[in-house]
C-alpha positions as CSV (number, residue, x, y, z in Angstrom):
1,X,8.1,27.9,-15.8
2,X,10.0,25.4,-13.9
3,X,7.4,23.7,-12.9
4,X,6.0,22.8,-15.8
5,X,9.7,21.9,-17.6
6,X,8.8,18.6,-20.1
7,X,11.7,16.9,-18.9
8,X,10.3,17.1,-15.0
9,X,7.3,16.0,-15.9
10,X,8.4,12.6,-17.5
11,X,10.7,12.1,-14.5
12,X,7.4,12.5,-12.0
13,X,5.8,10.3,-14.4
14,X,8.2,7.3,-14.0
15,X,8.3,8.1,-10.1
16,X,11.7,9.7,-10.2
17,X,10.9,12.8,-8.3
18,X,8.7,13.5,-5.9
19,X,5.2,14.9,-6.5
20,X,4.1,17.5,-4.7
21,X,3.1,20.7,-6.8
22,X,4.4,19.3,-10.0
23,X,2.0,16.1,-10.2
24,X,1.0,15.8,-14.0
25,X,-2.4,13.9,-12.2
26,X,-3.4,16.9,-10.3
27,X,-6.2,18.1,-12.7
28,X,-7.5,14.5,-13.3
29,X,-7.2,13.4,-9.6
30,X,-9.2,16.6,-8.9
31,X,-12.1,15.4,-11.3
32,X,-12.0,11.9,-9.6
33,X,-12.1,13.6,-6.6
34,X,-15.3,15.6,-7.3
35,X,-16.6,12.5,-9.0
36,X,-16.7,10.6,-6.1
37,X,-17.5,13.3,-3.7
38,X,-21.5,12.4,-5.4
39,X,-21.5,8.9,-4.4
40,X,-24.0,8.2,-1.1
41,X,-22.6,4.8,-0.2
42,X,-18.6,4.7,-0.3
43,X,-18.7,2.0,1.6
44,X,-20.6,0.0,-0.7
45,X,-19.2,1.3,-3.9
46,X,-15.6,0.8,-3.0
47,X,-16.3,-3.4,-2.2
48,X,-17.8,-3.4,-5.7
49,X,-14.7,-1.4,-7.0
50,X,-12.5,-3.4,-5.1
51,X,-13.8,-6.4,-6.1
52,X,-13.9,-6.1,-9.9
53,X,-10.6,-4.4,-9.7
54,X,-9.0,-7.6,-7.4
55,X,-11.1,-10.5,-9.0
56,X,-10.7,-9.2,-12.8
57,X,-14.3,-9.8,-13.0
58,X,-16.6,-7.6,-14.7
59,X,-19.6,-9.3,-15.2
60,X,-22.4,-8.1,-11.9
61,X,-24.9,-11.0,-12.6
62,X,-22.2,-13.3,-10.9
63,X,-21.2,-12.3,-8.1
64,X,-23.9,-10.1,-5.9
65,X,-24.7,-13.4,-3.8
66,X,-20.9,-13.1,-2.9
67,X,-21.3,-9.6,-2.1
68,X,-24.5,-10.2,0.2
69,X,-26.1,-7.2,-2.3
70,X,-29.0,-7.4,-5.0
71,X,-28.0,-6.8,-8.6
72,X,-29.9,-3.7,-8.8
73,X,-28.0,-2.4,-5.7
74,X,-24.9,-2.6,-7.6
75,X,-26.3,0.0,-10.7
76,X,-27.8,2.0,-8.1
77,X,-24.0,2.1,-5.9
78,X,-22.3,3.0,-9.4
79,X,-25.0,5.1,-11.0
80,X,-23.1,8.5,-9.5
81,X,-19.9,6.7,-11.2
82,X,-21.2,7.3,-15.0
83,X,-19.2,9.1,-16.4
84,X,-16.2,7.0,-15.5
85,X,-17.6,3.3,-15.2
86,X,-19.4,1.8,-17.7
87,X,-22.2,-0.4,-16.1
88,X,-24.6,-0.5,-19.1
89,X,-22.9,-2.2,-21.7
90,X,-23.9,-5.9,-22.1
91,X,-23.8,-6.1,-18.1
92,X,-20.4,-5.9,-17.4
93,X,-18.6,-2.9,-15.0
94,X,-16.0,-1.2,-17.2
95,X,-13.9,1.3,-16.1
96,X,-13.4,4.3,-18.8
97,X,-10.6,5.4,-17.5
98,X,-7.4,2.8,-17.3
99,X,-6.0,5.2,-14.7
100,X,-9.2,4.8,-12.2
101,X,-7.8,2.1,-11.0
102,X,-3.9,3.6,-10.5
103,X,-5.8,6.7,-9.1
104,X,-7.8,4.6,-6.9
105,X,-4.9,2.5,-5.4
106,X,-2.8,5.5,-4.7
107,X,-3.4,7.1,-1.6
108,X,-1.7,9.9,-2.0
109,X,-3.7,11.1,-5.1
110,X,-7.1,9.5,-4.2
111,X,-7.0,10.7,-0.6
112,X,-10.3,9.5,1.4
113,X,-11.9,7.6,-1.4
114,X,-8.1,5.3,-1.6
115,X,-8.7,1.7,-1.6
116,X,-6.3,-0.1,0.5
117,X,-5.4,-3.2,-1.5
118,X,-4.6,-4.9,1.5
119,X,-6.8,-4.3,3.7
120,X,-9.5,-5.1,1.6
121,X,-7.8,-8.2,0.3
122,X,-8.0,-9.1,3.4
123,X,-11.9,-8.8,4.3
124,X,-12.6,-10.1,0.5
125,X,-10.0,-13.3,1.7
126,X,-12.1,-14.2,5.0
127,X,-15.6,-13.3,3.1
128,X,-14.5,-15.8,0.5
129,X,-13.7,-18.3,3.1
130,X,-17.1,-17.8,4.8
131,X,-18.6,-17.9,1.5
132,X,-17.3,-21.3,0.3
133,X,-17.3,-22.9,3.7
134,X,-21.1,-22.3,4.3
135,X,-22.9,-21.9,0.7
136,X,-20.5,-23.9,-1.9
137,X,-17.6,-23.9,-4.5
138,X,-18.2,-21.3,-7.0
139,X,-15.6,-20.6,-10.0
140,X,-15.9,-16.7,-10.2
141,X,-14.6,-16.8,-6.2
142,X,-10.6,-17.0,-6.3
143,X,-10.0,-16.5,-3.4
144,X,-6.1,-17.6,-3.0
145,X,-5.8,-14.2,-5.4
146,X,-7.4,-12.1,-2.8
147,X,-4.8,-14.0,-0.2
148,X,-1.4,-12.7,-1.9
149,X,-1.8,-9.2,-0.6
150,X,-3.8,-10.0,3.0
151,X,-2.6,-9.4,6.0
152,X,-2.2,-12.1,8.7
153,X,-5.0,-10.8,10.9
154,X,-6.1,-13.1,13.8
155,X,-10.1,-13.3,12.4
156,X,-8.3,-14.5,9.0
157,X,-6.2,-16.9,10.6
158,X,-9.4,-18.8,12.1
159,X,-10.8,-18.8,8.9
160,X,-7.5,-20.3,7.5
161,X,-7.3,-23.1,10.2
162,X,-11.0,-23.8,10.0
163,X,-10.1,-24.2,5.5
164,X,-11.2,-28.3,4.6
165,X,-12.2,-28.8,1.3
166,X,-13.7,-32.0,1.8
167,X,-16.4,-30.2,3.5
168,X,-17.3,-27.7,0.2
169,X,-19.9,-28.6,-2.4
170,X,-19.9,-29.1,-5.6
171,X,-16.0,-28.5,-5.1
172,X,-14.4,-29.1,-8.8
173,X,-11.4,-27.2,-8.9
174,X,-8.3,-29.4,-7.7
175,X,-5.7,-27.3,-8.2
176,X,-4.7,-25.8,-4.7
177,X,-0.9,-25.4,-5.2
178,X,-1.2,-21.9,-5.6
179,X,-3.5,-21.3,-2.7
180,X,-0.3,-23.4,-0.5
181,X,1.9,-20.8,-1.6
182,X,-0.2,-17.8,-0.4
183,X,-0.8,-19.4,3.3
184,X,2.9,-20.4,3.3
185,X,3.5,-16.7,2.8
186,X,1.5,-15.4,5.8
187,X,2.9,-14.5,9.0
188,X,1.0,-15.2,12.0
189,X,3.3,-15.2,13.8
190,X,4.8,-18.6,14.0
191,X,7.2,-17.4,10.8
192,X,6.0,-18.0,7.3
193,X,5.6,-21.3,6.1
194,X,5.3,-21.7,9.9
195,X,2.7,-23.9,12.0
196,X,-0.7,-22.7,9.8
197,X,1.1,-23.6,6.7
198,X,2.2,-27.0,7.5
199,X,-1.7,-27.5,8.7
200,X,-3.1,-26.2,5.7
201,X,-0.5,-28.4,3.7
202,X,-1.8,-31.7,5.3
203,X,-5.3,-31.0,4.9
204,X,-4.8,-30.2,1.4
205,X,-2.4,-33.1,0.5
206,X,-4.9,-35.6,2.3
207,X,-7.7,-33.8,0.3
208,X,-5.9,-34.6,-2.9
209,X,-4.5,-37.9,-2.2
210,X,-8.0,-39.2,-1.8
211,X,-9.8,-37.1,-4.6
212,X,-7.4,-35.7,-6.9
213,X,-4.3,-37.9,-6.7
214,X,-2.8,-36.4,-10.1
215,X,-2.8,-33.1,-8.6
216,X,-0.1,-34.4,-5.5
217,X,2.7,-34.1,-8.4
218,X,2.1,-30.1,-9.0
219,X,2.1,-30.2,-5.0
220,X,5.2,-31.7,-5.1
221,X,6.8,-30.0,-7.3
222,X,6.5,-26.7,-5.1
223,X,6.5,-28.2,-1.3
224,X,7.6,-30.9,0.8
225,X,4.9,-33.1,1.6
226,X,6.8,-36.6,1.6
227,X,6.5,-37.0,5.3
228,X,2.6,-36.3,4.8
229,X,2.5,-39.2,2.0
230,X,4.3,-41.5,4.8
231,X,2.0,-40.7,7.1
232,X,-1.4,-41.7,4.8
233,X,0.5,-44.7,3.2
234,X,1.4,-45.6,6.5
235,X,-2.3,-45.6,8.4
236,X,-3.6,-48.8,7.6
237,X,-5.9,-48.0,10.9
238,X,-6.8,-44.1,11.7
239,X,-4.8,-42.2,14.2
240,X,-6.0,-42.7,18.2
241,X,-8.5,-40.0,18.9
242,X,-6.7,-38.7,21.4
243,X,-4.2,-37.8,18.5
244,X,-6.4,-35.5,16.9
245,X,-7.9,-34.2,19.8
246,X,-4.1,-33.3,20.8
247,X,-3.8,-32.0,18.0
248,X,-7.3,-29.6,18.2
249,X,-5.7,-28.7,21.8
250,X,-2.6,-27.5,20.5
251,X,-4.1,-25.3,17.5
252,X,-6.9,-24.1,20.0
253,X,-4.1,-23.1,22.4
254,X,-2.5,-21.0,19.7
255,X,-5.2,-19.5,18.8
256,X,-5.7,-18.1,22.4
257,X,-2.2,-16.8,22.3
258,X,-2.4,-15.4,19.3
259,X,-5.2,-12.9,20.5
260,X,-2.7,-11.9,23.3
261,X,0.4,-10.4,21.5
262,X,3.1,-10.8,23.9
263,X,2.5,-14.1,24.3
264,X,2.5,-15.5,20.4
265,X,6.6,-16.1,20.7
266,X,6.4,-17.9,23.6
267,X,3.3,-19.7,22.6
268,X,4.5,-20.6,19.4
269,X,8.3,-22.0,20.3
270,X,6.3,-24.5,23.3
271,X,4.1,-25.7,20.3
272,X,6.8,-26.4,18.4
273,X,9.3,-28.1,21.2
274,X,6.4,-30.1,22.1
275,X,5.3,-31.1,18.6
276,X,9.5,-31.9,17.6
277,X,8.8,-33.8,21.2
278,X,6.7,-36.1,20.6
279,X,7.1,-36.2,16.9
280,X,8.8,-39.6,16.4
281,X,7.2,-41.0,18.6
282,X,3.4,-40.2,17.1
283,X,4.5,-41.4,13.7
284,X,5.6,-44.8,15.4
285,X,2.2,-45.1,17.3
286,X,0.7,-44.7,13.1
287,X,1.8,-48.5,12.3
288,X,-0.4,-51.1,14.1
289,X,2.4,-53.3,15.1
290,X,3.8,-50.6,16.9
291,X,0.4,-49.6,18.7
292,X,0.8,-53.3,20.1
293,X,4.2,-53.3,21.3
294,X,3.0,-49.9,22.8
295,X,-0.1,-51.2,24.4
296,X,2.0,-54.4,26.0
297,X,5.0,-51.5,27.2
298,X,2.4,-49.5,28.5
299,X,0.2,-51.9,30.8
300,X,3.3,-53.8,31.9
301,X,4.4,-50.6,33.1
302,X,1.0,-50.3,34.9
303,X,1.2,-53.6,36.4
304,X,4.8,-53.0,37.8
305,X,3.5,-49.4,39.0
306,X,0.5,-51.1,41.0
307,X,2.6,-53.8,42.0
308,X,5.3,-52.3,43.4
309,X,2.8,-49.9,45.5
310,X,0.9,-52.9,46.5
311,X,4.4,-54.0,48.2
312,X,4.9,-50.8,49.7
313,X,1.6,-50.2,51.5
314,X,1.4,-54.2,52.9
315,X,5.1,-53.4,54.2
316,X,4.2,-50.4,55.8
317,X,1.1,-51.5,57.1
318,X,2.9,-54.7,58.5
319,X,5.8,-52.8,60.0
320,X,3.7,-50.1,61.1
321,X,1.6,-52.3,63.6
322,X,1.9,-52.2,67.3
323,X,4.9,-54.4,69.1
324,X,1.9,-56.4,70.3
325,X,0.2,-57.1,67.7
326,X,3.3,-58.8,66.0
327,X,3.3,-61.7,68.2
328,X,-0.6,-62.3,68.0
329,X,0.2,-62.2,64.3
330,X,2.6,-64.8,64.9
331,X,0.0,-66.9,66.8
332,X,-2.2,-67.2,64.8
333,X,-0.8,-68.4,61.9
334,X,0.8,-71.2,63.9
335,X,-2.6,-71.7,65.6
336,X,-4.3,-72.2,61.7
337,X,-1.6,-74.4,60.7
């Protein structure tokens, strides 16, 4: 038949053709099918799936605490899976089949049991951020891998902005270059390598610089964060808290608009008018000397203000008086001299 031509085949194989009747996977996709049609939990078994696929890791005694599951939870979410994932072997998951995985990934062929490598990239991305934030560094939790197929969702992005190492324990790794590259990638929407980027990049450069100086070259070698050296070489006294509280504001303020979709444009090019606004003159106020001259300009300017409205008020009060009581005015300072 047709159908079943050698040549076809290889073609559907590589991708060339479509699939439709013809799919070579049919027969095995319909004995994953049925294999997974016994699992109770999909929810459950598809995070552990998902994570050994995404996290190469195969080892369960790690990584339950990530999970928020008990190690025996994990045998009992893959028991149904036997005859395709290994689970018993030396405690390590092992799929049987190399093309699980493809079979897995593939909506088409997997149909409701498809895992959505985005999607879930994404929920493993902000569970990794929780994770670390709140319990500690641990080296089986990459999470900047999970973060090259997320999607910019607004509950990631708070977890993005809210990212400080300094605040993680036992934190060893100092490599975050990669991680940079993953955050400069995501849209949300202020552009990539837009306004969460270039707060991410600070952090991390003023993370390094103070822990992990050796680790600013790799950082340099793959972003521009010259002006950010400037700025920390350059604070021989920390920035006005004002400054950072402006600078809270105007993230906060995105974040608002970013929860409201037709205004994250219009939200974003006023953050960044205002930020190219008042840039050079924020990076002057940095330098102590300048803070000085500042100070003197700015209560000069106070004491002309008050001044000149002093003036104005005696003047109209004066002027304003009755024809009457001008001359008695008049009087009386002759009178007292």
């Amino acid at each position: 038949m047709l159908g079943r031509h050698p040549e076809q085949q290889l073609k559907i194989v590589r991708g060339l053709l479509p699939r439709g009747a013809l799919t070579p996977f049919a027969q095995l996709d319909a004995l994953y099918r049925h294999i997974f049609s016994q699992v109770q939990d999909l929810e459950v078994t598809s995070l552990i799936l998902t994570f050994v696929m995404l996290s190469h890791s195969s080892f369960p005694d790690e990584f339950p605490e990530f999970l928020g599951l008990q190690t025996v939870d994990i045998y009992v979410a893959l028991a149904p899976l036997q005859s395709v994932i290994d689970c018993t072997s030396g405690n390590n998951i092992e799929f049987l089949h190399a093309s699980l995985p493809d079979f897995l990934l593939d909506k088409e062929r997997s149909q409701e049991y498809y895992i959505n490598r985005s999607a879930w990239s994404t929920r493993l991305s902000v569970m990794a951020y929780k994770f670390v934030m709140s319990v500690g560094y641990r080296g089986y939790i990459p999470f900047d891998m999970y973060l090259t197929d997320a999607e910019a969702t607004a509950e990631l992005r708070r977890h993005v902005i809210a990212f400080d190492p300094d605040k993680i324990e036992n934190l060893i790794s100092a490599d975050f270059s990669y991680y940079i590259i993953c955050v400069q990638r995501l849209d949300f929407g202020d552009g990539p390598g837009g306004i969460i980027y270039q707060q991410q990049l600070n952090v991390i450069v003023r993370y390094a610089s103070k822990k992990h100086p050796d680790s600013l070259e790799t950082l340099r070698r793959h972003h521009n964060i010259s002006e950010i050296l400037s700025q920390i070489e350059g604070q021989s006294v920390p920035l006005a808290d004002s400054d950072t509280a402006e600078e809270q504001d105007q993230l906060e303020s995105m974040e608002a608009a970013y929860d409201k979709p037709k205004g994250i444009l219009e939200a974003t090019r006023d953050w960044q008018e205002s930020a190219a606004a008042n840039k050079e003159q924020r990076e002057i106020k940095n330098y102590p000397l300048a803070r000085k001259i500042f100070r003197g300009i700015w209560k000069s300017e106070d004491r002309s203000t008050e001044t000149r409205e002093w003036g104005i008020r005696r003047d109209s009060e004066e002027w304003g008086a009755s024809s009457t009581a001008r001359p008695k005015l008049g009087l009386s300072r002759l009178f007292r001299k």
